[in-house]
C-alpha positions in Angstrom: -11.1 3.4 -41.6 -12.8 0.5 -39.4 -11.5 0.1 -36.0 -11.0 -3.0 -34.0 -10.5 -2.0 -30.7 -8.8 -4.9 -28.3 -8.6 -5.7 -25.0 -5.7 -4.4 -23.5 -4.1 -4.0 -19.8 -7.0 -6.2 -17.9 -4.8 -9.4 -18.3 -4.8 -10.2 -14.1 -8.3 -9.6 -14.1 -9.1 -11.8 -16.4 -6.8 -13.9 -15.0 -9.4 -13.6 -11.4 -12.5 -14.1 -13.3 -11.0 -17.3 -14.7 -10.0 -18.2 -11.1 -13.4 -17.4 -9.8 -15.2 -19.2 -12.3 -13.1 -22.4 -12.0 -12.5 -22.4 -8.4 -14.6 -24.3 -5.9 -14.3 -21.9 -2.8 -15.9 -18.5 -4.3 -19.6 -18.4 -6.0 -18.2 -15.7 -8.5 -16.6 -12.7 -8.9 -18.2 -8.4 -8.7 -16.6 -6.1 -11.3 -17.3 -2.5 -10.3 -16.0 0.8 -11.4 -16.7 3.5 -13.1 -19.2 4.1 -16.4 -17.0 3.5 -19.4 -14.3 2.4 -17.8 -14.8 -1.5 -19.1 -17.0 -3.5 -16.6 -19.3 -5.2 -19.5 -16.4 -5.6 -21.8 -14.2 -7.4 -19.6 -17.0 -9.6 -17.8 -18.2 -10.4 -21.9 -14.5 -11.3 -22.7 -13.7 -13.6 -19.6 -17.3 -15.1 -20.5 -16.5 -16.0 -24.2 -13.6 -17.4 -22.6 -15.4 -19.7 -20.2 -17.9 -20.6 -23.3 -14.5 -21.8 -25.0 -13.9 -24.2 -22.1 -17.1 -25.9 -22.6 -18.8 -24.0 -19.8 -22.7 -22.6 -20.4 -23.1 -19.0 -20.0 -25.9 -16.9 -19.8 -26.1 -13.4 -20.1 -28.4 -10.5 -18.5 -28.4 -6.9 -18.6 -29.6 -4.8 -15.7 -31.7 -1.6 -17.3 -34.0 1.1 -15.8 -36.7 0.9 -18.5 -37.2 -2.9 -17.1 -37.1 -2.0 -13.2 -40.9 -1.8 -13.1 -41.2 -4.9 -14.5 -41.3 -8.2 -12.4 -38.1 -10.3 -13.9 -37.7 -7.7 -16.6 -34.1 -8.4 -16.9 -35.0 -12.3 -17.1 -38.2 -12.4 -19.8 -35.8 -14.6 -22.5 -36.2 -17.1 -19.4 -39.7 -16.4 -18.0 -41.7 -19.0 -19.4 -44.3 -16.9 -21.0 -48.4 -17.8 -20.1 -47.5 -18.4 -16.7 -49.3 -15.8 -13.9 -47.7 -17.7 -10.4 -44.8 -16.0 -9.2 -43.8 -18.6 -7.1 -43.5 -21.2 -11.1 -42.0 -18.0 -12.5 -39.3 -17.5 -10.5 -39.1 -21.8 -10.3 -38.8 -21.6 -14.1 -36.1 -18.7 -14.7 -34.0 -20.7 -12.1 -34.3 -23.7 -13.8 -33.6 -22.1 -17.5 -30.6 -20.0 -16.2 -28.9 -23.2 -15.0 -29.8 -25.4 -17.4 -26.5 -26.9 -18.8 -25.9 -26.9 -22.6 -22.3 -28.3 -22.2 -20.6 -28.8 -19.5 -21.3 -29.0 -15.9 -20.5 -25.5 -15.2 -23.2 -22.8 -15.8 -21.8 -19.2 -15.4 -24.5 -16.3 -15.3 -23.2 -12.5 -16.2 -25.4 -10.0 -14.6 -24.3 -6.7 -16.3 -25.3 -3.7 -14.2 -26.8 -5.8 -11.3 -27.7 -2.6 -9.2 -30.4 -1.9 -12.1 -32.4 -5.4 -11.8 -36.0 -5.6 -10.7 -36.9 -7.2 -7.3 -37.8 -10.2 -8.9 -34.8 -10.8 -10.6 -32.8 -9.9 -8.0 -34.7 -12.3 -6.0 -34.0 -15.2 -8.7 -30.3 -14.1 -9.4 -29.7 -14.3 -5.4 -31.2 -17.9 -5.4 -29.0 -19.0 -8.2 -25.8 -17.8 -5.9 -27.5 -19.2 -2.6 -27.8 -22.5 -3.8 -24.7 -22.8 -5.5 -26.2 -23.4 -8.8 -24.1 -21.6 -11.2 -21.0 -19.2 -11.0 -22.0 -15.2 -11.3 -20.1 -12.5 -12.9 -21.6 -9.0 -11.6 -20.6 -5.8 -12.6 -21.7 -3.0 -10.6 -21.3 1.0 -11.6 -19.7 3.1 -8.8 -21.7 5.7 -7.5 -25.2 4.7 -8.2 -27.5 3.0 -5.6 -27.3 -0.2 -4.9 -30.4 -1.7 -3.2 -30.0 -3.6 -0.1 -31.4 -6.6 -1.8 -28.4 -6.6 -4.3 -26.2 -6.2 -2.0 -26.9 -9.1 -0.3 -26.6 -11.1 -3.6 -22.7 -11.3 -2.6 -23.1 -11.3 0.8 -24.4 -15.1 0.6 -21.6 -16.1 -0.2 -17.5 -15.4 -1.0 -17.2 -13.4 -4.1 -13.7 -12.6 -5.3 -14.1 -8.2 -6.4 -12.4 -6.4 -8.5 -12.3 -2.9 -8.8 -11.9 -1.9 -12.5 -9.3 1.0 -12.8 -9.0 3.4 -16.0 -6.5 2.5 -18.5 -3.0 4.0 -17.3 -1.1 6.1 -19.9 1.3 3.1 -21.1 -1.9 1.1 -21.3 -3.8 3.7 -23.2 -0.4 4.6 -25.4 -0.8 0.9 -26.6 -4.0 0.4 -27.1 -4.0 3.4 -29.3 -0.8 2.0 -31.7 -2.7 -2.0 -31.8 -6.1 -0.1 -32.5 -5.2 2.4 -35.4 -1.9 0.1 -36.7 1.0 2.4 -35.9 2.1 4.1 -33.0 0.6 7.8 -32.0 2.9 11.3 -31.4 3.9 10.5 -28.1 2.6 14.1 -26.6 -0.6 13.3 -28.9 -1.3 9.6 -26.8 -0.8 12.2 -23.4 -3.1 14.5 -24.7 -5.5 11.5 -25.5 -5.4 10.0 -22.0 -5.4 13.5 -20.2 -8.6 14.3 -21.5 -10.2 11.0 -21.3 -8.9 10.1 -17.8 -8.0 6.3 -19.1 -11.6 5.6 -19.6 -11.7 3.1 -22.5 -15.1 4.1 -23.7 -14.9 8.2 -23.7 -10.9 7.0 -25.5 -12.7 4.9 -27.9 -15.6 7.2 -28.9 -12.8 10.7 -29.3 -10.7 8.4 -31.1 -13.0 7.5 -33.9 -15.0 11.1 -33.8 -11.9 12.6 -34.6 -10.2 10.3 -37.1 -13.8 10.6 -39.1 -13.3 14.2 -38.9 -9.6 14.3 -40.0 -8.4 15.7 -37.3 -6.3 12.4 -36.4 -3.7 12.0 -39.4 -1.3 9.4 -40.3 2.2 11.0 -41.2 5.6 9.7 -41.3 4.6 6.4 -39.8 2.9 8.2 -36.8 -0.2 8.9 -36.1 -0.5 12.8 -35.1 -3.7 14.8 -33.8 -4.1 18.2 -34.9 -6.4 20.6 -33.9 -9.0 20.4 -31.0 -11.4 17.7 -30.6 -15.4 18.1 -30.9 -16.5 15.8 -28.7 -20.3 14.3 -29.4 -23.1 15.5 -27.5 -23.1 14.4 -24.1 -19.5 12.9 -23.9 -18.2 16.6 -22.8 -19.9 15.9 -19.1 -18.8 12.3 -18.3 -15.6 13.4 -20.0 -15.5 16.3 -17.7 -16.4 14.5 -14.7 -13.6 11.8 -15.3 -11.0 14.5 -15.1 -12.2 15.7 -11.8 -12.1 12.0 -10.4 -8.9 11.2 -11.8 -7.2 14.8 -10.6 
């Protein structure tokens, strides 16, 4: 069984990104929260949106493996052959921003606190000159260089701080996700372990479904047995609990 997971319970923040992206008072808005929780989704979602408006929207993902590397995060704009720093940064601006449709130009910077110095330096000069809207998401409790930091300290950026999914929220998910609603004490279970965190629900749900351990009876949905969690879920899973207790 394939399963489409959908985007449920983030309708207000959605509803913020929209505003931030479309209002003339903010340069963007700064998802943070914890890993799993949704950031990336939820900053892709209100992005395809703004795509759907006729807006252009680019897309860059923060990673450690490219913190070395000057405007690692940026290469698909780096114009390649060029050596000057001062034309490469010039030219990532000037691709970023470049608008495809219309005149807005929104830039999702997924895991900002992980970019290299340079493309922190181009991503700050994007927000600084008010050349396109930014949608950051940040991960709580991991460093966050100064220089990041000061990315939305240029200017007003409207923040929200991405919760786990609540029990109601995760109950529901669960029924649209898998077609039919879950054993009630089954959906607790779910969310107790998982703390609301979408991706550690997500990943359980479809381990043990593959392994038959989630069964469709009756017209419910009922989980027997004890979960085996993949290797290296049982940690983040673990620390969840702790936060959420």
């Amino acid at each position: 069984m394939r399963l489409t997971w959908p985007l449920i319970g983030r309708t207000q923040e959605l509803r913020t990104i929209e505003s931030a992206i479309s209002g003339t008072d903010v340069a963007g808005v700064l998802i943070s929260g914890a890993e799993g929780v949704g950031k990336s989704r939820i900053a892709r979602e209100a992005m395809s949106a703004a795509a759907s408006r006729e807006c252009t929207c680019r897309w860059v993902g923060g990673a450690v493996s490219a913190r070395t590397v000057p405007l690692g995060a940026l290469t698909e704009w780096a114009r390649s052959g060029v050596t000057d720093t001062v034309q490469l940064v010039r030219d990532a601006i000037e691709s970023l921003t470049a608008a495809d449709a219309g005149p807005t130009v929104v830039v999702g910077v997924d895991d900002v606190h992980l970019l290299d110095d340079l493309s922190t330096f181009v991503i700050g000069q994007i927000v600084q000159r008010g050349a396109a809207k930014a949608v950051l998401t940040v991960r709580d409790r991991e460093p966050v260089p100064a220089a990041v930091q000061e990315i939305w300290k240029l200017a007003r950026f409207d923040r929200i701080a991405l919760k786990p999914l609540s029990l109601n929220e995760a109950t529901a998910l669960l029924a649209t996700t898998l077609g039919a609603s879950l054993d009630p004490h089954d959906a607790r279970r779910l969310w107790t372990l998982t703390g609301g965190n979408a991706l550690y629900l997500r990943t359980i749900v479809e381990q043990e479904l593959a392994d038959g351990r989630l069964v469709h009876r009756h017209s419910y949905w009922r989980w027997t047995g004890e979960p085996t969690m993949p290797p290296g879920l049982v940690e983040l899973v673990l620390q969840v609990s702790i936060d959420v207790a």
